[in-house]
N, C-alpha and C positions, 0 to 999 in steps of 0.2 A: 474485584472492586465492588463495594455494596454501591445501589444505587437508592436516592431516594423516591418515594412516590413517584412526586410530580416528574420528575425523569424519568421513571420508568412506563408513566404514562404517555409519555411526550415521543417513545421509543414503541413502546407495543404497537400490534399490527403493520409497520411498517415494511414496506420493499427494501431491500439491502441488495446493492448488486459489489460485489467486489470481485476484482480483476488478480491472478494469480494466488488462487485462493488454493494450492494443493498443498501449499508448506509454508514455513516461514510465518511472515508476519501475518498475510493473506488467511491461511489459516487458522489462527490463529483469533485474529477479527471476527469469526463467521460463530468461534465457538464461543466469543467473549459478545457477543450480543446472544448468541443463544440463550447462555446463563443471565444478562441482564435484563433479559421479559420473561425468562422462564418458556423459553418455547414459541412465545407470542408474537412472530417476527416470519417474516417470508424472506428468503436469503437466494440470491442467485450467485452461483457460484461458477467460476471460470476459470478454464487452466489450461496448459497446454497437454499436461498427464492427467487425463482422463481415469485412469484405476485407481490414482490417489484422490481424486473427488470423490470417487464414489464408496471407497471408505473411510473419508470426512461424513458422507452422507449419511451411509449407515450409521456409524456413530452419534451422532447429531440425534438423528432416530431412534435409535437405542435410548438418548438421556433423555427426550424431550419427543413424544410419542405425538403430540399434536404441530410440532412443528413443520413448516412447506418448506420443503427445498426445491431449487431447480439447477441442476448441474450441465454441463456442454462442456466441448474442448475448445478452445479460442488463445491464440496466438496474437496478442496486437500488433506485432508487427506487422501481420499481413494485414493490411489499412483495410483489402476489398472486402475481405470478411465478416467487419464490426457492424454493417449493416443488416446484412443476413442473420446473423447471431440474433440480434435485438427484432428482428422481424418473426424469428420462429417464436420467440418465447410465449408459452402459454398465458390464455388471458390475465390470469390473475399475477402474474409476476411482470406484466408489460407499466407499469404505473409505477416506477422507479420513485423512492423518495430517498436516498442516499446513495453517492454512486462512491466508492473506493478505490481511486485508481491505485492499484498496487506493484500490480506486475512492473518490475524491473531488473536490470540486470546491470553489472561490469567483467569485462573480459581482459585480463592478463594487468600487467601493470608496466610495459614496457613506456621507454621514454617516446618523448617526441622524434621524429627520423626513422622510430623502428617501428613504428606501430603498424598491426596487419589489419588493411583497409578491412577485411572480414568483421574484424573484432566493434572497426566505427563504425559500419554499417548497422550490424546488429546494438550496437548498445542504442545509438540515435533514434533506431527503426522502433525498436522497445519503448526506450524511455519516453523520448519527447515526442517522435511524429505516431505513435499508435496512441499514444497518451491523449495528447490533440485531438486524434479521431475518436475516441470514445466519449472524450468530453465535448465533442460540436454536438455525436451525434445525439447524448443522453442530453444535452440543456435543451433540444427540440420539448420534449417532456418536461421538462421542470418548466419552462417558458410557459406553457401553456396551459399550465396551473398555479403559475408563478409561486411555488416553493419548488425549495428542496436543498440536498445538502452535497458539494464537490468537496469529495477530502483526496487530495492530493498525498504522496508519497513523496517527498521531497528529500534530502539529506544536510549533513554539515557541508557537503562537498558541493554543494549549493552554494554556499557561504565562504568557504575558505579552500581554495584549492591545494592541491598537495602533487609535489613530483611523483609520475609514476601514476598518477591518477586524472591525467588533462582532458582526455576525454568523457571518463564517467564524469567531474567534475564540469565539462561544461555542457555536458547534457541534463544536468541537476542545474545549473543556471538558469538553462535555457526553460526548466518547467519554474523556476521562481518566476523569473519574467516574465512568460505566460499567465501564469497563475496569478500573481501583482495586476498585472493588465485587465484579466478577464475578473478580479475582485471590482474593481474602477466601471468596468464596462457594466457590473450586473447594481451599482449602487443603489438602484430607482426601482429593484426586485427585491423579493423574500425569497433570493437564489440566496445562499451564504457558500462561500469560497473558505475552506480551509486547509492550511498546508502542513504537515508532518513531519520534522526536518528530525529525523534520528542520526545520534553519533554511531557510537561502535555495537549492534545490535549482530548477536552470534547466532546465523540462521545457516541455511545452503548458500547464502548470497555468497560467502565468501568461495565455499569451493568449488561454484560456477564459475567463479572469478580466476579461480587456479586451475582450472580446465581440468576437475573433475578430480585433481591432486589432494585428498583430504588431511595426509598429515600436514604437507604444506599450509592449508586453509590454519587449520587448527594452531598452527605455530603465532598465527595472527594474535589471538586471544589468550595466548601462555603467560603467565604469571596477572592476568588480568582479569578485572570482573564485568562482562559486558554485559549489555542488557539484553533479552530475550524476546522474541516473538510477542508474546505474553504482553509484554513493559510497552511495547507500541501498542497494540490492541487494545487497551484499557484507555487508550489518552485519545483512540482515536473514536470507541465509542464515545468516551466523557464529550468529547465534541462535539459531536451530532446528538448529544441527549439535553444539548442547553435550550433556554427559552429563548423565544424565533427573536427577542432583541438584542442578542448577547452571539457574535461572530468570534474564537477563537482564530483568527487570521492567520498567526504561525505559531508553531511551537515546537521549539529548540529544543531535543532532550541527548542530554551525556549518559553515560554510568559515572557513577562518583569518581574513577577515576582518568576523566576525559573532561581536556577544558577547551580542547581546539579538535580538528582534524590528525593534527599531527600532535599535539602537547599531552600524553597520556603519563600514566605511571604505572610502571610493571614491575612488582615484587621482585625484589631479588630472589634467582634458583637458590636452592633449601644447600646447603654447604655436604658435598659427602664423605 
């Protein structure tokens, strides 16, 4: 995505901290600000696979030779953790001006009756109450400089539930509502709250979701053209590069051929 100037000044130098930053979208994000200040960007990067940060990082380095990175292993769902994390960080990457919450997850698609309490635990623990905890503890910072920028991870499954998906789906309720609330709460700051609601985006998500199964995963996205890593990452810097009067509050994206949750269109297989 070209940016213009005045964006790209609006962006340069700033702190970037994103959560689940070793793959997927997370990654993603960290390369797609790199290229839009050319380097000029401090990125804190967070994951729970540690060797895949660390050749994000290289890399990163490799393209952009004056760019700061700061990498760690960090798990949101252990809550006790996110305070520690944020207290080690070296001086120059502790003055957060964009926080990313990305890290997420869904496990298996079983219906309601069947579902294995391991799988709530973990998606809840992930999405909504580590998500909560990195956004109390990072708005201490922004409060007290009164800027900065909360982009939320949010999905369609936020917005339309689908069988088979009740609890991803109301753990994505649960960060719109949050994330609705805490916009209301910050009206009277130059916090800006904004949310990222992606349709069918073809990352690992999905075959974390099929416990690891990847032709399964992939059978999701067959005869279809979903959106990539890439297609988040450009909308969520476009976000945080506007001018501090202009809040993108949510934004809904499909691939062309996705109009709901569930209402997609899948080429017909090729006749043999």
């Amino acid at each position: 995505m070209s940016f213009g100037k005045a964006a790209l000044a609006r962006l340069s130098g700033k702190t970037v901290f994103i959560t689940g930053a070793s793959a997927g979208i997370g990654k993603a994000t960290a390369i797609q600000y790199a290229e839009a200040t050319n380097g000029n960007i401090k990125l804190v990067l967070a994951a729970r696979r540690l060797e895949k940060l660390q050749t994000l990082q290289e890399d990163l380095k490799k393209e952009y030779p004056e760019i700061s990175t700061y990498i760690a292993k960090l798990d949101v769902s252990e809550k006790n953790s996110i305070h520690p994390f944020l207290e080690a960080l070296p001086a120059e990457f502790k003055d957060i001006d964009i926080l990313v919450n990305n890290a997420g997850k869904a496990l298996g698609s079983a219906q309601v009756g069947s579902i294995n309490e391991k799988d709530i635990e973990e998606t809840f623990n992930t999405n909504v109450l580590g998500l909560i905890s990195i956004t109390q503890a990072v708005l201490q910072i922004f409060k007290a400089k009164n800027s900065g920028d909360i982009v939320q991870l949010g999905s369609i499954a936020g917005k339309d539930p689908y069988p088979g998906g009740s609890i991803y789906c109301a753990s994505k309720f649960a960060v719109r509502a949050f994330t609705e609330a805490l916009r209301k709460e910050l009206i009277n700051t130059k916090i800006r709250v904004i949310e990222i609601q992606p349709g069918a985006v073809e990352t690992e998500f999905s075959i974390v979701r099929n416990y690891g199964d990847k032709e399964k995963a992939d059978k999701i996205y067959e005869g279809r053209e979903p959106l990539y890593g890439e297609d988040i990452a450009e909308l969520i810097v476009f976000s945080t590069s506007r001018k501090q009067n202009t809040v993108i509050a949510e934004m809904l994206v499909f691939p062309s051929d996705q109009a709901s949750a569930s209402h997609v269109y899948r080429k017909p297989a090729a006749a043999k």
